[in-house]
TORGU-722243 format. One record per residue (C-alpha): residue in three letters; x, y, z. Coordinates in Angstrom, 3 decimals. Example, Ala and Ser with C-alpha at 12.3 -4.5 7.8 and 13.67 -1.06 7.14 Angstrom:
BEGIN
ALA/12.300/-4.500/7.800
SER/13.670/-1.060/7.140
//
This chain:
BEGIN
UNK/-10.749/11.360/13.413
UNK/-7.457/12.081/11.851
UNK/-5.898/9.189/9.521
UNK/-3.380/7.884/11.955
UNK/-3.449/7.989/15.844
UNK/-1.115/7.035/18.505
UNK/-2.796/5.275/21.774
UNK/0.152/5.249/24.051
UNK/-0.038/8.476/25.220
UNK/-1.584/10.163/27.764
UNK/-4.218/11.790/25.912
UNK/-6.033/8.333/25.822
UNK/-7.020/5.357/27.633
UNK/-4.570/2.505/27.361
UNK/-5.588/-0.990/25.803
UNK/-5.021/-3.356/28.969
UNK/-3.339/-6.994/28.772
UNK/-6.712/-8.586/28.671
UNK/-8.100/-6.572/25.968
UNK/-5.160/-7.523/24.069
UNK/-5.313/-10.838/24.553
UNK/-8.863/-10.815/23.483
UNK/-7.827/-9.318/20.159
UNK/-5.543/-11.849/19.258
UNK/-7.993/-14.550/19.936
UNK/-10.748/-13.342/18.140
UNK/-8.195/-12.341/15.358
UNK/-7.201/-16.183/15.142
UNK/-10.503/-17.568/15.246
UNK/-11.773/-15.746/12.441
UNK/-8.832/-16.787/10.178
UNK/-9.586/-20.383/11.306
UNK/-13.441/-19.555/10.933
UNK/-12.882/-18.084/7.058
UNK/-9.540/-19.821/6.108
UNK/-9.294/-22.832/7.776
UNK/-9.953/-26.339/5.571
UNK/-13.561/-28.206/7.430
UNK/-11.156/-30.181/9.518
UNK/-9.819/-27.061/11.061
UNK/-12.812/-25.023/11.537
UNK/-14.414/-28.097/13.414
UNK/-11.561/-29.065/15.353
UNK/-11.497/-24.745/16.158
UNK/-15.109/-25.662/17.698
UNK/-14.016/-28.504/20.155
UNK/-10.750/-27.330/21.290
UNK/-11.886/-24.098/21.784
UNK/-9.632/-20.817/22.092
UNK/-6.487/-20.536/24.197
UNK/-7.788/-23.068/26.364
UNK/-5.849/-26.007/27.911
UNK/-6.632/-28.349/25.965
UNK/-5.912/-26.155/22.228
UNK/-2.215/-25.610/23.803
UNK/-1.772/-29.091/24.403
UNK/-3.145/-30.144/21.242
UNK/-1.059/-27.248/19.368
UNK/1.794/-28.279/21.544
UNK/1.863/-32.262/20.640
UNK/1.013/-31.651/16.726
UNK/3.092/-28.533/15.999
UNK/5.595/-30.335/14.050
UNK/3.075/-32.605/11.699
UNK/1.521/-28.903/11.349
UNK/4.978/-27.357/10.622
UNK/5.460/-30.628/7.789
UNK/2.188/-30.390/6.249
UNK/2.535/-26.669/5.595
UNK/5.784/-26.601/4.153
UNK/4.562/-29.712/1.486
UNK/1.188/-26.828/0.854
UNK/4.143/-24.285/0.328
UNK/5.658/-26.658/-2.096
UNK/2.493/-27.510/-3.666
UNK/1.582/-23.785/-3.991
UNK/4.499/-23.224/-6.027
UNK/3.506/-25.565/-8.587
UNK/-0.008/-23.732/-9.475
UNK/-0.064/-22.778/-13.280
UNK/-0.983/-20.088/-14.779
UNK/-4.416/-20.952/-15.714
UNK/-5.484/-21.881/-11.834
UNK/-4.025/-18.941/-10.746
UNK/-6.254/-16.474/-13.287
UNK/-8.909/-18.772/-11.860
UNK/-8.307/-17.279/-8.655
UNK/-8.281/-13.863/-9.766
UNK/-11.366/-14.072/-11.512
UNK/-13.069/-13.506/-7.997
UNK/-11.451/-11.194/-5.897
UNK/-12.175/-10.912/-2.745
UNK/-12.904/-14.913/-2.419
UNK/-15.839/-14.295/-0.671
UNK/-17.054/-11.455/-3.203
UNK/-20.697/-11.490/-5.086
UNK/-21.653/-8.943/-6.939
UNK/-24.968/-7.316/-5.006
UNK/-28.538/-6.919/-7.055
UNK/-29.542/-3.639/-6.352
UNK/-33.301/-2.334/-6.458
UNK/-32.432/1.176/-6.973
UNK/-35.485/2.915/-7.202
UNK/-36.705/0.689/-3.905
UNK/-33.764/1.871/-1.707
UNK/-34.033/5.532/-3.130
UNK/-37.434/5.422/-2.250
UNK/-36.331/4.831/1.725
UNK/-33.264/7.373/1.452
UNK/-34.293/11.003/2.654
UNK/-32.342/12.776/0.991
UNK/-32.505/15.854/-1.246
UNK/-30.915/15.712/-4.974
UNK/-31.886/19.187/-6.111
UNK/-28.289/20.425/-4.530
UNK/-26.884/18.008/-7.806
UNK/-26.350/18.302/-11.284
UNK/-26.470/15.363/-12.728
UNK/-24.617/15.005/-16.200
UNK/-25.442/12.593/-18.702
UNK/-22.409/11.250/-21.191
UNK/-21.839/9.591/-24.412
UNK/-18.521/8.180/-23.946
UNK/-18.899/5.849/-27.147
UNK/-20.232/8.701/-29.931
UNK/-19.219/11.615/-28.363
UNK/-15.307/13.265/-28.523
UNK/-13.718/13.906/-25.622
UNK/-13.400/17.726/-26.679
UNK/-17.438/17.964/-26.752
UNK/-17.648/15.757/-23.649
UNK/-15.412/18.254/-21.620
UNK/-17.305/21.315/-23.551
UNK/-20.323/20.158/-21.984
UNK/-19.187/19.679/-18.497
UNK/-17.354/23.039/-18.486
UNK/-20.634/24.836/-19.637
UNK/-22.841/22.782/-17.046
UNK/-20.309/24.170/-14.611
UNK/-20.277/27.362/-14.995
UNK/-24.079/27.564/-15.617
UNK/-25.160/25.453/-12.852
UNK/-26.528/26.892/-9.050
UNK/-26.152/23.558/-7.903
UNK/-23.556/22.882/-5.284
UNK/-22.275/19.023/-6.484
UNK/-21.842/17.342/-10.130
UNK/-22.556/14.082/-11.233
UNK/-20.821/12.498/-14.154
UNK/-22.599/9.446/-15.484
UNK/-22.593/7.569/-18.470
UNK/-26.119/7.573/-20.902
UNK/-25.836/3.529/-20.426
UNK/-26.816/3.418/-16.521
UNK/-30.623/4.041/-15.694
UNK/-32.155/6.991/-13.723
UNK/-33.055/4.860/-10.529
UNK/-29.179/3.722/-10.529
UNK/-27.590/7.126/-11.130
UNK/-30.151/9.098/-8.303
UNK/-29.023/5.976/-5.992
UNK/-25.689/6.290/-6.564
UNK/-25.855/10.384/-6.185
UNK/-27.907/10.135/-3.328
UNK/-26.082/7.314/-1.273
UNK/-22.869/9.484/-1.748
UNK/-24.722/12.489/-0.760
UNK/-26.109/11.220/2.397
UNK/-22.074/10.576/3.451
UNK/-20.991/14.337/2.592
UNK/-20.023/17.120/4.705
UNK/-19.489/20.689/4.327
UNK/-15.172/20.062/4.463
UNK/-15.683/17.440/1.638
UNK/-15.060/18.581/-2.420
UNK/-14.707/15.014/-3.878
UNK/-17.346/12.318/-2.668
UNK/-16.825/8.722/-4.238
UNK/-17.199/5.024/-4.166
UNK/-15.997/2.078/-5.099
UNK/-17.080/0.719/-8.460
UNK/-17.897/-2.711/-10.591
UNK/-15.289/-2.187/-13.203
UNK/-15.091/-4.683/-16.109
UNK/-15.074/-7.873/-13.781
UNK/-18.362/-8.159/-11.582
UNK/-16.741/-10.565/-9.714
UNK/-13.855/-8.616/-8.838
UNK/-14.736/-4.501/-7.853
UNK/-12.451/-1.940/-8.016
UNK/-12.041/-1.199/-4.727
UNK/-10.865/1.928/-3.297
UNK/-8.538/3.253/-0.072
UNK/-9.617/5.935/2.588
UNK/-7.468/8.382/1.284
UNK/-6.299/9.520/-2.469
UNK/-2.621/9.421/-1.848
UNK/-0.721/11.676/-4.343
UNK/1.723/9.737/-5.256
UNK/-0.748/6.899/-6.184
UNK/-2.995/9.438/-8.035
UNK/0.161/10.249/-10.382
UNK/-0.088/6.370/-11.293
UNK/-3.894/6.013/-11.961
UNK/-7.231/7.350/-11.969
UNK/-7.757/6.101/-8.205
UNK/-11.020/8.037/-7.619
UNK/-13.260/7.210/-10.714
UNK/-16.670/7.037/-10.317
UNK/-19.307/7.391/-9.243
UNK/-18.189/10.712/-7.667
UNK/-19.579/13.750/-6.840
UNK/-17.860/16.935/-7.238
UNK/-18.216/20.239/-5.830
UNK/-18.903/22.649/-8.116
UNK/-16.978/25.671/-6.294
UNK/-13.742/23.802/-5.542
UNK/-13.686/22.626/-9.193
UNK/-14.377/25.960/-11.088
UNK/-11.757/27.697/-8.762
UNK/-9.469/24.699/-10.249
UNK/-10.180/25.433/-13.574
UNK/-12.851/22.862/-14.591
UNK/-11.924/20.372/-16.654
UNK/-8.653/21.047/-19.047
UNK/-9.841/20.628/-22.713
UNK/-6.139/19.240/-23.706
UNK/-6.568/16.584/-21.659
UNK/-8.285/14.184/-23.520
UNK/-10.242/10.934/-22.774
UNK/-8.274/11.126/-19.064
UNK/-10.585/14.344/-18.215
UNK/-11.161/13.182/-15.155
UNK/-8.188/12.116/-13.993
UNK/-6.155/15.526/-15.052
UNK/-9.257/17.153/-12.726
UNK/-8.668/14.794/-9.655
UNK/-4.825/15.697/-10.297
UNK/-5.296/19.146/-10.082
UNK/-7.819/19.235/-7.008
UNK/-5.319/16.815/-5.332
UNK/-2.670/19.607/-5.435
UNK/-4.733/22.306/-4.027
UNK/-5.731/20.041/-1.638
UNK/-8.926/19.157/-1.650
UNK/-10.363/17.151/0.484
UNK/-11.533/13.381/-0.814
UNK/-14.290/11.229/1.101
UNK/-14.427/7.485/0.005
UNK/-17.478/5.678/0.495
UNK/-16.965/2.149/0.859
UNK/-19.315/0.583/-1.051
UNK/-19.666/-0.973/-4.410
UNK/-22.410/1.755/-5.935
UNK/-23.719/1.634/-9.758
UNK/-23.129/4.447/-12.062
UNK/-19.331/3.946/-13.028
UNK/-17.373/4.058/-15.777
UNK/-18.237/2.273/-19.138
UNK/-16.081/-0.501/-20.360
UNK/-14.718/2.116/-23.066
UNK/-13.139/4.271/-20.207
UNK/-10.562/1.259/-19.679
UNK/-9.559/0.629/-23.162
UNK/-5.925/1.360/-23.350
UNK/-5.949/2.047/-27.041
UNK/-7.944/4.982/-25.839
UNK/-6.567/5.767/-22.854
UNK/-3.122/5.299/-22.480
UNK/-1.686/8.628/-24.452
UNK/-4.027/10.917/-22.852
UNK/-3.131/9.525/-19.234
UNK/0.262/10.256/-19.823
UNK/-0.179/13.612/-20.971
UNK/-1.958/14.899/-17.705
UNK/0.159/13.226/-15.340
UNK/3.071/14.988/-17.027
UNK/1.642/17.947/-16.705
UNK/1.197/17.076/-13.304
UNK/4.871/16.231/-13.021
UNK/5.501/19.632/-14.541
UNK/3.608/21.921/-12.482
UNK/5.086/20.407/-9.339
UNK/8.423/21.161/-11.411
UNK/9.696/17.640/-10.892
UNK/11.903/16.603/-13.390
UNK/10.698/13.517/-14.792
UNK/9.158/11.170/-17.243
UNK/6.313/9.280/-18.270
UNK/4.914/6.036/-20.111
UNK/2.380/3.558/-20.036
UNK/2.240/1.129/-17.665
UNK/1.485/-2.579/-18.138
UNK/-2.590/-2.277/-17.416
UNK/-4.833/0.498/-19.465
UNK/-4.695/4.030/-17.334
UNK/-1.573/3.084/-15.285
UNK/1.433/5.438/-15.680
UNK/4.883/4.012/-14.586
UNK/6.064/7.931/-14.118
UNK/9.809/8.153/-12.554
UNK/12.131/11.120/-11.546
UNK/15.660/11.873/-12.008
UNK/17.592/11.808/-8.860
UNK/18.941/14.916/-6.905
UNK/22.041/16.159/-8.803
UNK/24.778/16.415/-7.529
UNK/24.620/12.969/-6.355
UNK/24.565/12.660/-3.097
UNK/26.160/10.526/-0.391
UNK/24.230/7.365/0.477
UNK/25.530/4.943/2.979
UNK/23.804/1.545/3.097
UNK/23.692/-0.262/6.037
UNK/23.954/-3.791/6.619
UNK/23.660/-5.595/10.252
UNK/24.814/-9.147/10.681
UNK/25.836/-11.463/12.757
UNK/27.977/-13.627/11.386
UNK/26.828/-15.288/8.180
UNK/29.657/-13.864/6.158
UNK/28.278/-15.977/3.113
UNK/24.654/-14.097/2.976
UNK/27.070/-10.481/3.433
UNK/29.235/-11.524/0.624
UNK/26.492/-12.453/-1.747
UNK/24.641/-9.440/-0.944
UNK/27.632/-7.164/-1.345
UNK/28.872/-8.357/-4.314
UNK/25.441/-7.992/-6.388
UNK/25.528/-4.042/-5.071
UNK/29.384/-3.783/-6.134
UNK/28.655/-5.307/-9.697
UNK/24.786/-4.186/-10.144
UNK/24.838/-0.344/-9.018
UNK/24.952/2.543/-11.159
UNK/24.740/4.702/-8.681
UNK/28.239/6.725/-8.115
UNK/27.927/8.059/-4.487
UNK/27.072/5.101/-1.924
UNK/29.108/3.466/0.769
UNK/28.566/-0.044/3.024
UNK/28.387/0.488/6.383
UNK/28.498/-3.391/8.609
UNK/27.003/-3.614/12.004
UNK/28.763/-6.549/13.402
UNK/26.184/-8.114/16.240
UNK/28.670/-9.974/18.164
UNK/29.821/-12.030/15.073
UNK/32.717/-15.009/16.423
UNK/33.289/-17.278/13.392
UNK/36.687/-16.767/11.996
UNK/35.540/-16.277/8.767
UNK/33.677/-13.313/9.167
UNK/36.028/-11.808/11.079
UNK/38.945/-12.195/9.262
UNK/36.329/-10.208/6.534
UNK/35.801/-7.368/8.848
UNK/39.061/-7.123/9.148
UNK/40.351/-7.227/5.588
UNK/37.015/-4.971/4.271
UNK/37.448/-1.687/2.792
UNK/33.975/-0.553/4.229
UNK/33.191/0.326/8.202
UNK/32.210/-1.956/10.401
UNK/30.587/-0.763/13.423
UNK/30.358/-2.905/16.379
UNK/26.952/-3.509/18.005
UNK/27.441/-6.119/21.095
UNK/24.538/-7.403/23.361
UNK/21.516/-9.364/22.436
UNK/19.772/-9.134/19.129
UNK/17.643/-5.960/18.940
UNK/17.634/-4.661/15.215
UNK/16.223/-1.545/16.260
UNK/18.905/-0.254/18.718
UNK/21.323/-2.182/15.802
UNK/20.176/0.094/12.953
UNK/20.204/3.327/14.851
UNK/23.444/2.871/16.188
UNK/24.041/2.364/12.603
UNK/22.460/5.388/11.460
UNK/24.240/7.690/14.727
UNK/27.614/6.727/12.776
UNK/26.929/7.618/9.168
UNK/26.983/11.298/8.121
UNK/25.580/10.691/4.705
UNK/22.459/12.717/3.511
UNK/20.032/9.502/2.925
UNK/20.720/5.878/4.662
UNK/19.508/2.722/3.004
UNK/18.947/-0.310/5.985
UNK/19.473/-3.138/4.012
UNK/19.414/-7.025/5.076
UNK/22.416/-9.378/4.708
UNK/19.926/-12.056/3.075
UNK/18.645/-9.750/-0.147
UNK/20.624/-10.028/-3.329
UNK/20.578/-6.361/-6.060
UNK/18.542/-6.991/-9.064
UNK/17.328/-3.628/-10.683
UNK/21.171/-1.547/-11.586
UNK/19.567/1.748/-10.434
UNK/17.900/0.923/-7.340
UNK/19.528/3.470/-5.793
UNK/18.413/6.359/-7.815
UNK/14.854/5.182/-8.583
UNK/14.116/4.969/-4.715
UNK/16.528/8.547/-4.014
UNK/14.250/10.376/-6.395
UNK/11.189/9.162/-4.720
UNK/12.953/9.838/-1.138
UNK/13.780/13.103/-1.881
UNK/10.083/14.917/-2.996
UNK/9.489/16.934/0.171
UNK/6.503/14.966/1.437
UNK/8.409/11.510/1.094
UNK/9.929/10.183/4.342
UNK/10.567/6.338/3.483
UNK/10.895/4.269/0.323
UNK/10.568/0.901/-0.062
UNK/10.693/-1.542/-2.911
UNK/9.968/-5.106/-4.512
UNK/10.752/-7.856/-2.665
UNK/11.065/-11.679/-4.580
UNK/11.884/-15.133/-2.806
UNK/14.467/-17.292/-4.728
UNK/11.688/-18.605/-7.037
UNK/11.477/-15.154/-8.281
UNK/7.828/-15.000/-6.433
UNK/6.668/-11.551/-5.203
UNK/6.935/-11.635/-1.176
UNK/6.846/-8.028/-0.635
UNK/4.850/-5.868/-2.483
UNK/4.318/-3.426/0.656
UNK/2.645/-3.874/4.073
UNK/-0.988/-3.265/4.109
UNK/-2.786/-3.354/7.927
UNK/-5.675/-5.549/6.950
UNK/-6.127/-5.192/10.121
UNK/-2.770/-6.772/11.334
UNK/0.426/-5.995/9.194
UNK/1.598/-8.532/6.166
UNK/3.743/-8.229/3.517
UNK/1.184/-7.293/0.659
UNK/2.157/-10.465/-2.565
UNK/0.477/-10.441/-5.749
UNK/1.995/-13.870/-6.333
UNK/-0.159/-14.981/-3.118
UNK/-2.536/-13.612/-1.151
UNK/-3.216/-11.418/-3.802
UNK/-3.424/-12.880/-6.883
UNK/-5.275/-10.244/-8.331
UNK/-3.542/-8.059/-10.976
UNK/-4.543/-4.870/-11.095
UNK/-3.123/-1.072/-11.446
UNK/-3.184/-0.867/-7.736
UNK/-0.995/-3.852/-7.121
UNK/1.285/-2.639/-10.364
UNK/1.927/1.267/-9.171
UNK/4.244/3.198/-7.507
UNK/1.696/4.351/-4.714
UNK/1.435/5.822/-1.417
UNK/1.321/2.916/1.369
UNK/1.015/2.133/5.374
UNK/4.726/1.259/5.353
UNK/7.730/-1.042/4.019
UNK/9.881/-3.819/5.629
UNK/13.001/-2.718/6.976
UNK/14.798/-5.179/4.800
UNK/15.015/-2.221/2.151
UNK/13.925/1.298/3.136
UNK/15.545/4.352/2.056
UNK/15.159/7.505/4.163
UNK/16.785/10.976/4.732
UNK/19.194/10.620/7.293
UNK/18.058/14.113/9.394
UNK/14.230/13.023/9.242
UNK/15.214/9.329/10.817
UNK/17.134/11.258/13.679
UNK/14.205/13.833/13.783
UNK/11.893/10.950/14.554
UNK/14.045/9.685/17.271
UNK/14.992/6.665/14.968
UNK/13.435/2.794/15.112
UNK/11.819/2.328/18.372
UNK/14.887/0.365/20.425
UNK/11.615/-0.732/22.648
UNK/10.295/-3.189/19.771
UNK/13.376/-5.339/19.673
UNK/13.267/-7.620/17.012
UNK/9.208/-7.058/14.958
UNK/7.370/-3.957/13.956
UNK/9.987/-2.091/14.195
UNK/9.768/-0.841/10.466
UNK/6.312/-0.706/10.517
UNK/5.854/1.626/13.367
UNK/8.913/4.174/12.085
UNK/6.910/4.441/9.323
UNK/3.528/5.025/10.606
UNK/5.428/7.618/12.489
UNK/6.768/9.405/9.372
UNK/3.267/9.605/8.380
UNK/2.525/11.455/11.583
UNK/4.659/14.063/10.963
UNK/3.781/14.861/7.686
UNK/5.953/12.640/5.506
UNK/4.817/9.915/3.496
UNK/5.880/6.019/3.177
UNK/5.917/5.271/-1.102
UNK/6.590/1.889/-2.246
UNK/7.744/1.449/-5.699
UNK/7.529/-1.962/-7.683
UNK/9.728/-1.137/-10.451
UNK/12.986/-1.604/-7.694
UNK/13.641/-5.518/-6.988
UNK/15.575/-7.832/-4.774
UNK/15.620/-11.095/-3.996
UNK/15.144/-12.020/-0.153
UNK/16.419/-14.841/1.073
UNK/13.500/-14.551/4.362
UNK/14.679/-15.679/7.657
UNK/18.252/-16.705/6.332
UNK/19.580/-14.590/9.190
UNK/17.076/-13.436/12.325
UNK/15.596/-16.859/12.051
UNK/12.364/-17.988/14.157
UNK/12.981/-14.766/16.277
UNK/9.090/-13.334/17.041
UNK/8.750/-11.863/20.545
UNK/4.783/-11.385/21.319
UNK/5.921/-8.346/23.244
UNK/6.727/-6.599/20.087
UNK/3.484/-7.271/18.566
UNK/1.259/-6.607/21.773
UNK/3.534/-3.105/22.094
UNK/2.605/-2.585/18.501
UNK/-1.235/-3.516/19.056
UNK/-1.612/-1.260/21.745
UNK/0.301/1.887/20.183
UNK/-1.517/1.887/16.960
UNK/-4.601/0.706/18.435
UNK/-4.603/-2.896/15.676
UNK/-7.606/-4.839/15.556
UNK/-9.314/-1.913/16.952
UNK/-10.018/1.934/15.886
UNK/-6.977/0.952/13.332
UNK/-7.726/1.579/9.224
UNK/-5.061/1.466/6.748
UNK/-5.176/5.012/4.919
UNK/-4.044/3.610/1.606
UNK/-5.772/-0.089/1.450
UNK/-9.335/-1.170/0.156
UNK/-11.261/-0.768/4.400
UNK/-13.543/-3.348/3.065
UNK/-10.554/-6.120/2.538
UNK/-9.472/-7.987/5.422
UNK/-6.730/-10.704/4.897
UNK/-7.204/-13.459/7.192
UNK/-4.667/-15.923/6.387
UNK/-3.498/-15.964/2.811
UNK/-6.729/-14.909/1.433
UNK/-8.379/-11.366/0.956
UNK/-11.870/-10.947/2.130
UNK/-14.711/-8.542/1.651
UNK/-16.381/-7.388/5.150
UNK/-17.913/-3.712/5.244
UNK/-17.133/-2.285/8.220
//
């Protein structure tokens, strides 16, 4: 089954009212069921769901609900630092590290290891030359059709049930096999995503181990590169990426991983940086490296096309000339950028005050009359700009980072980029956007919240689901190619389905943390949330269903503000 998948076509069978419905329910009721406070989860039990008497009871205490979770709002913002690496300490919530009786479950496996070659390493007195000699001489020696890498520290019984439960998921199209892993916190795995996105890869090691490796695919590579250092492994998984091999994950927390020693940034840092600039450099981007602010992460960034060009940034409003001046004036005195130009779309505005800006502006204004549908308002916005790239920007975000513009152009311009999107902070300076993961309904991805688990996944520029419209960046011919925002979702999902769509066509969505803004959320749309969008959504995509996010953990579901583990 192919990553992504439409559902509203006539190739398959469509997802009826009822079924819908049923989703949402069952959606709801296990946020309440996992989420909710005693009180909630019992009153869930007698009220039932979308019965009578829970809309009448929803209906008369909706605004004591409203009050009491803007005071827990308040409240949240108020947790220290200490409570909050409390929090982190076990992530997912629900997460216990699982006691394993290797040699018990190997015994009830059937399957053959005599098709691996299973390497034993001394990370801590060996040299990463002689570790790398070793592996290169066991692969070109070797009749056997995977390889193992494990450390000398795990046991036999561990390492055959790690090979073997890896094995068991393999097929003949596979050349990379892996798993998640415990990493240095038992209490918090290092969870992996369906698919090794190559932008993400260029950030950090996002394979690891335990892995298994197929011996042809990697000796027609090149084996492993004896320049490269402690980050061996990572400079292999770079190059296999780029002549695309194909990566299985296995979601499931095997033993058999890396040592502590392989995330010591004293050690691992330089080396890291080295092979993804080589990487960098065989793809003949022009670009840079340097650590990042976690052991193995690489904050790597591009110089922008040259000459520069034209960039048109496009702001709808109605009204609510204050937010557009505010958010104007931070681009005019923040951005470096030399080649960019404002483009309003005035939805119906009447005060005088904006008016008599629109009139007075030195930058178009387009007029977009009728009711509010930020889809049909962007694209109209996009029809009437003939710049190369278009930025849709929100009247409610105010500039921080100078060169925005030519961090997220560098990105938007690699030829398998289709969107950018960046960093997104409420006025408290708290990450609200950090990305939109489908978990398995879209939210804004915040490591300040629901994720308060910092980690080089969470800190990288990586490849993603998609971005909120408030700030994507995208080639102006590929938006037209794709027929533009979907005018049919009016006012939600919008953004998220354009870029699922990219993705369809070839052209990745990569979300970038080193570009911020603040967001002023809701300042302008307001309460606007049609169901119709959502249900539209649900049924294209196929949510709460068949849906997986490509690049998020499959074994995290966020129900509510908190991440949980469920193996699915």
């Amino acid at each position: 089954m192919p990553l992504l998948q439409r559902f509203d076509d006539e190739t398959t069978t469509p997802i009826t009212a009822k079924e819908i419905k049923h989703r949402w329910i069952e959606f709801h009721r296990q946020i309440r069921l996992m989420s909710g406070t005693r009180f909630q989860r019992a009153a869930g039990r007698i009220l039932g769901e979308d019965t009578r008497r829970y809309r009448l009871a929803r209906f008369l205490f909706r605004p004591i609900l409203k009050a009491i979770r803007d005071i827990r709002k308040k409240e949240a913002r108020k947790v220290t630092r200490v409570s909050a690496a409390k929090a982190a300490a076990i992530f997912p919530v629900n997460y216990r590290p699982r006691t394993i009786d290797c040699a018990h479950e190997l015994g009830a496996m059937n399957v053959n290891l005599g098709d691996v070659a299973i390497v034993e390493l001394d990370e801590i007195a060996s040299s990463p030359e002689d570790l790398i000699n070793i592996l290169n001489d066991t692969l070109n020696e070797t009749s056997a059709e995977w390889l193992f890498l494990v450390d000398v520290s795990s046991s036999d019984e561990c390492r055959r049930y790690s090979a073997a439960s890896l094995l068991a998921q393999a097929t003949r199209d596979d050349d990379v096999v892996f798993a998640d892993e415990v990493g240095t916190n038992d209490f918090a795995p290092i969870l992996k995503s369906p698919a090794v996105g190559p932008h993400t890869l260029l950030s950090y090691n996002v394979v690891g181990r335990p892995a298994l490796l197929r011996v042809e695919t990697l000796y027609s590579a090149g084996g492993f590169d004896p320049s490269a250092g402690w980050a061996y492994e990572h400079d292999a998984y770079l190059r296999l990426s780029e002549a695309n091999a194909h990566f299985r994950h296995v979601a499931r927390v095997l033993p058999s991983g890396r040592p502590a020693s392989s995330f010591d940034a004293s050690r691992l840092d330089v080396d890291t940086c080295r092979v993804v600039q080589a990487a960098l450099d065989r793809k003949k981007w022009r670009g840079t490296t340097a650590p990042g602010e976690l052991p193995g992460l690489v904050r790597w960034s591009l110089e922008a096309p040259w000459p520069a060009p034209r960039i048109d940034i496009i702001i709808p409003t109605r009204d609510r000339i204050d937010l557009v001046r505010r958010c104007v004036a931070s681009i005019e005195e923040k951005t470096t950028y030399p080649n960019y130009d404002i483009i309003f779309l005035d939805n119906d505005s009447i005060e005088a005050a904006s008016l008599d800006y629109f009139a007075s502006t030195k930058y178009r204004v387009v007029a977009c009359p009728g009711s509010f549908n930020y889809a049909h308002i962007v694209n109209r916005g996009v029809s009437h700009s003939s710049a190369e790239y278009v930025v849709t920007l929100n009247n409610d975000t105010v500039l921080v980072t100078p060169d925005w513009l030519e961090q997220m152009l560098a990105l938007a311009a690699l030829p398998n980029v289709g969107i950018v999107g960046a960093c997104l902070l409420d006025p408290d300076g708290r990450r609200e956007h950090e990305s939109i993961i489908i978990a398995p309904y879209p939210q804004h991805l915040r490591t300040d919240s629901n994720y308060p688990h910092v980690d080089s996944f969470s800190r990288a520029i990586r490849d993603v689901a998609a971005v909120t419209g408030a700030v994507q960046m995208v080639q102006r011919e590929l938006w037209q190619s794709l027929g533009g925002m979907d005018e049919q979702l009016k006012v939600v999902m919008n953004d998220v389905d354009i870029c699922l769509r990219s993705q369809m066509e070839g052209r990745l969505v990569v979300y970038t943390p080193y570009v911020e803004l603040l967001h002023h959320v809701g300042s302008s749309r307001g309460n606007l949330d049609p169901l119709d969008d959502r249900n539209r959504f649900i049924r294209r995509w196929d949510i709460f269903g068949s849906f997986r996010d490509p690049y998020f953990p499959d074994s995290l579901l966020l129900l509510g503000e908190k991440f949980y583990y469920f193996l699915r």
